[in-house]
matplotlib code that plots the C-alpha trace (Angstrom):
import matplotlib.pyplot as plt

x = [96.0, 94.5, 91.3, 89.7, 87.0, 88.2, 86.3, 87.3, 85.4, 86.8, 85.2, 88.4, 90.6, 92.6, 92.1, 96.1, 97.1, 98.0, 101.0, 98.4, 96.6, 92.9, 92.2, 92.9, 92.3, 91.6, 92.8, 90.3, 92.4, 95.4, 97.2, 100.8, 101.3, 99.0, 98.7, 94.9, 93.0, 89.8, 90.0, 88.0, 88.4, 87.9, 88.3, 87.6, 86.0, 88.1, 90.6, 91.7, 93.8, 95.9, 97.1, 96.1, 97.2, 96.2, 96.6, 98.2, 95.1, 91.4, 89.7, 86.1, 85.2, 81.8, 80.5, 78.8, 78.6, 79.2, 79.9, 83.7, 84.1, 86.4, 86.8, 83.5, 82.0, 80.2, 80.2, 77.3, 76.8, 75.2, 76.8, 80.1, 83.0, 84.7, 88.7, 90.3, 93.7, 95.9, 93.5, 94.3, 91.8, 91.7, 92.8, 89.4, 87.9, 85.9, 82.9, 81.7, 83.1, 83.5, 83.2, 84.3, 84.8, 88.1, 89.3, 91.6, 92.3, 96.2, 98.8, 98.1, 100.4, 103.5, 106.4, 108.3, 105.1, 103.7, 102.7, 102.5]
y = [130.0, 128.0, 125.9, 123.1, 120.1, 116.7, 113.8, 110.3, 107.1, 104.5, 101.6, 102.4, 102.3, 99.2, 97.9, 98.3, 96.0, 97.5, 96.1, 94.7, 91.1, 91.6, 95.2, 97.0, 100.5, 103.0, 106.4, 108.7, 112.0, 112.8, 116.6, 115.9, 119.2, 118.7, 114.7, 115.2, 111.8, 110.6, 106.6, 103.4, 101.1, 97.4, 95.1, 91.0, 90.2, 89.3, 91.6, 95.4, 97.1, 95.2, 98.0, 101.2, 103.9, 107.5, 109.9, 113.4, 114.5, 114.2, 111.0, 110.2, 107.1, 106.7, 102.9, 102.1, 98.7, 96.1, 97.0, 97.4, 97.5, 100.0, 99.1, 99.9, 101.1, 99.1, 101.1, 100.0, 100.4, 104.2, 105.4, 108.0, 107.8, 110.8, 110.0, 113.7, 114.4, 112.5, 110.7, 107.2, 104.1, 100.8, 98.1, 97.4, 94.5, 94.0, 92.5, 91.4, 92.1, 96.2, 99.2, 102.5, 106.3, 107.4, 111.1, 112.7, 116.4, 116.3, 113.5, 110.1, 109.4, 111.3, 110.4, 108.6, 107.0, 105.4, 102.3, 100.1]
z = [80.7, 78.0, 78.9, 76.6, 77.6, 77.4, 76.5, 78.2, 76.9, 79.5, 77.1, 74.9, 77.9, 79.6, 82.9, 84.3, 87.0, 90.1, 92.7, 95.0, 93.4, 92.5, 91.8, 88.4, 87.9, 84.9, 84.8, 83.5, 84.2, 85.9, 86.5, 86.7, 88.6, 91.2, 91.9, 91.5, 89.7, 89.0, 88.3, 87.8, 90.1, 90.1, 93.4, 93.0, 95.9, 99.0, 98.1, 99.1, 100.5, 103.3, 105.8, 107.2, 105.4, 104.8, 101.6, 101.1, 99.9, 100.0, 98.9, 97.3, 96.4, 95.1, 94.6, 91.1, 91.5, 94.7, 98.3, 100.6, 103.9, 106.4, 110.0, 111.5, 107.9, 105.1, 102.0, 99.5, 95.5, 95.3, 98.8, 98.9, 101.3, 102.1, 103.7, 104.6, 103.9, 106.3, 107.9, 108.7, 107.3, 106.4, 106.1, 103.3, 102.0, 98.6, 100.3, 96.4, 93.2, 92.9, 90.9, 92.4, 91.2, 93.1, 93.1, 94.7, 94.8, 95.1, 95.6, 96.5, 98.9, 100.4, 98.2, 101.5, 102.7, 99.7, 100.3, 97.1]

ax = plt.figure().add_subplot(projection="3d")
ax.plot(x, y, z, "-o")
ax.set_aspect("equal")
plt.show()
């Protein structure tokens, strides 16, 4: 198996717009086979994500900049949320404008349950 380093400037990268108003979203890496991402993410406040949903793999999201809220959780600039494989969250809110590391370690989203 042949192994190199990769090197991703996201100031060279576009913001893509995703389905859902308000929130773009860089794609610093991707594995095809696998679903696994690691991705920008940019959320105007007021928006998020509408309905509860859950993912068919692990989810990190690490806040750089601005704060989201959960149900019953307030996540802040510095802080890490952890969402387990099939565990069901949301719906979230931008609380200000937002900068988040997302990762996931497989697949999104089932392919008959994805959402947007």
């Amino acid at each position: 198996m042949e192994r190199r380093e990769i090197l991703v400037d996201p100031e060279r990268m576009e913001w893509e717009k995703i389905a859902l108003p308000g929130i773009q979203i860089k794609y610093l890496y991707k594995d095809e086979q696998t679903g696994a991402s690691i991705a920008l993410c940019r959320f105007e406040k007021g928006t998020g994500i509408p309905e509860s949903h859950l993912h068919a793999s692990n989810q990190f999201m690490y806040v750089l900049k601005g704060r989201f809220s959960y149900p019953g959780i307030e996540v802040k600039e510095g802080m890490l949320y952890i969402n387990p494989k099939d565990n069901v969250h949301g719906p979230s809110v931008a609380l200000e404008d937002s900068l988040v590391l997302e990762i996931y370690d497989g697949p999104h989203y089932y392919p008959e349950k994805k959402p947007y």
